[in-house]
C-alpha positions in Angstrom: 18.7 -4.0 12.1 14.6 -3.6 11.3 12.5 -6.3 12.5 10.6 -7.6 10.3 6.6 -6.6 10.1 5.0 -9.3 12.7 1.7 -9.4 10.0 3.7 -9.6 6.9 1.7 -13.3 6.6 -1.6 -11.7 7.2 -0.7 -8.8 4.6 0.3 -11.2 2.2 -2.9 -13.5 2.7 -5.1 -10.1 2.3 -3.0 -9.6 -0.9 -3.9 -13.1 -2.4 -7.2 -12.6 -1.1 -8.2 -9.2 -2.9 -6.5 -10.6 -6.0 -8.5 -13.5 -6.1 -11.3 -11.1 -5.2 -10.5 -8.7 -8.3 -10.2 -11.9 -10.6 -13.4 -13.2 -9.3 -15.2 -10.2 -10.1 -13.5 -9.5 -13.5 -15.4 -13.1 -14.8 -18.3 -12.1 -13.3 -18.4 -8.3 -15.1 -17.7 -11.2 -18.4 -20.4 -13.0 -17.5 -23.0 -10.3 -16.6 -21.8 -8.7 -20.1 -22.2 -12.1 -22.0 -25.7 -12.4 -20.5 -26.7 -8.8 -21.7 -25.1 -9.6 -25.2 -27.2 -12.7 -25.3 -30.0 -11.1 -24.5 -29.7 -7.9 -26.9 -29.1 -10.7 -29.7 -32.6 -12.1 -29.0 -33.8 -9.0 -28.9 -32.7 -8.5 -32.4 -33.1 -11.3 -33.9 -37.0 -11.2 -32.6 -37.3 -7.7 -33.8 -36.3 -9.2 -37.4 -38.2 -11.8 -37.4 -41.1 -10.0 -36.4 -40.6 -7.7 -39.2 -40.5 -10.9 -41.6 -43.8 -11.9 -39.9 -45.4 -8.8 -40.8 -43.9 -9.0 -44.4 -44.9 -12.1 -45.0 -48.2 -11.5 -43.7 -48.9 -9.5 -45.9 -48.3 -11.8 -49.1 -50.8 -13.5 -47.5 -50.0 -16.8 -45.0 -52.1 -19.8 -44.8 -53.2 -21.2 -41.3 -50.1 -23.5 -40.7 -47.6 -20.6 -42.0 -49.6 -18.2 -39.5 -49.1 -20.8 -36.8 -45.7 -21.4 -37.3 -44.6 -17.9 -37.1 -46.8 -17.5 -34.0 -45.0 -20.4 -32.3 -41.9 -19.6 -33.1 -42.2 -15.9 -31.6 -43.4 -17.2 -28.5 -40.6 -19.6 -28.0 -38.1 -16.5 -28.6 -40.5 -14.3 -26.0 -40.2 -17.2 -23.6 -36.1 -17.5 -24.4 -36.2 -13.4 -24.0 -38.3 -13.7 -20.7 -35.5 -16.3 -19.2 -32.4 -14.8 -20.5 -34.0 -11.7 -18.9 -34.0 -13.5 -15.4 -30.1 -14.7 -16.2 -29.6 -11.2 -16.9 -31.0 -10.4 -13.5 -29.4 -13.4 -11.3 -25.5 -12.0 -13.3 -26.4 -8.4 -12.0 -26.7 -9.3 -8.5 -23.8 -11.8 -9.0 -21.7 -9.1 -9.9 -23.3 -6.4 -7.2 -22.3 -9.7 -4.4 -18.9 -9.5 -6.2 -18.4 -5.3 -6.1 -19.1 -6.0 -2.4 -16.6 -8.7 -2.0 -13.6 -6.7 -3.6 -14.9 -3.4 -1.8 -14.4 -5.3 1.6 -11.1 -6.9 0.6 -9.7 -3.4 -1.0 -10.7 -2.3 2.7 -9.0 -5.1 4.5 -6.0 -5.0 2.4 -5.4 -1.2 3.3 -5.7 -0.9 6.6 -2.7 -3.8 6.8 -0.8 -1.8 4.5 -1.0 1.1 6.5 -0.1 -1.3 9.4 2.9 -2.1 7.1 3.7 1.5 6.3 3.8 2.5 10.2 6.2 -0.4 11.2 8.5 0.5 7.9 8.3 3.9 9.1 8.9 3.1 12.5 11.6 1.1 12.1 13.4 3.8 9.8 13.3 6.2 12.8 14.8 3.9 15.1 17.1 3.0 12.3 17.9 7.0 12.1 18.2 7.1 15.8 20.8 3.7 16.2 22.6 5.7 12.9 22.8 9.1 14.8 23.6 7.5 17.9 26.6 5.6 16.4 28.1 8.6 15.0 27.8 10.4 18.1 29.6 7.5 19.7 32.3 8.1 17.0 32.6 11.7 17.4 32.7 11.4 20.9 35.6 9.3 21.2 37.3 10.7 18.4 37.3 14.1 20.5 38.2 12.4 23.7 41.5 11.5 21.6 42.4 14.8 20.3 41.9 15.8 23.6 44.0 13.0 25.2 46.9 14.2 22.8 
């Protein structure tokens, strides 16, 4: 009978571990995507509103209509400006993350292969006990033909 593979605990911890790890980085890929998204809608929606600016502009604004506008574009600068900086902090999140499930995809092979070579192993002597038997079986079965 095969003994069982003495790290079969530690292989199954490093397989929790890299799925946790490829869970962990699949919300942070969400997040860094979310961020960009954000981001690309400010973008946008400054773009338009810029355009309306310059429209409107040229209707001709008063002071407080000028003001206004110029306000308002420099609070979605500033918003574009910080969501850049989340964009930023999410990138390297998810670089910290890449690096996390690298090294766990690394771990968790090299106790898989441990895993393979003790399955293996254990199918030769397996093979050889099997072999051994028969020749056991054909032995005695000549030594009674012979004995007859």
């Amino acid at each position: 009978m095969a003994k069982p593979f003495s790290l079969q605990m530690v292989l199954d911890l490093m397989r929790n571990r890299h799925d946790e790890a490829t869970q962990s980085l699949a919300r942070l890929l969400a997040a860094e995507r979310d961020a960009k998204k954000k981001l690309a809608m400010l973008q946008q929606y400054r773009e338009e509103y810029t355009t309306r600016f310059r429209e409107a502009a040229q209707d001709g604004l008063g002071q407080p209509e000028w003001r206004n506008f110029q306000e308002f574009l420099n609070r979605l600068d500033e918003a574009i400006t910080q969501q850049h900086q989340s964009v930023s902090l999410q990138e390297a999140h998810t670089a910290a993350g890449q690096a996390e499930w690298r090294q766990q995809q690394k771990r968790l092979k090299a106790f898989d292969a441990l895993s393979e070579r003790h399955r293996a192993s254990e199918a030769r002597w397996e093979s050889r006990q099997e072999q051994k038997t028969q020749d056991e079986f054909a032995a005695r079965h000549n030594n009674r033909e012979e004995d007859r």
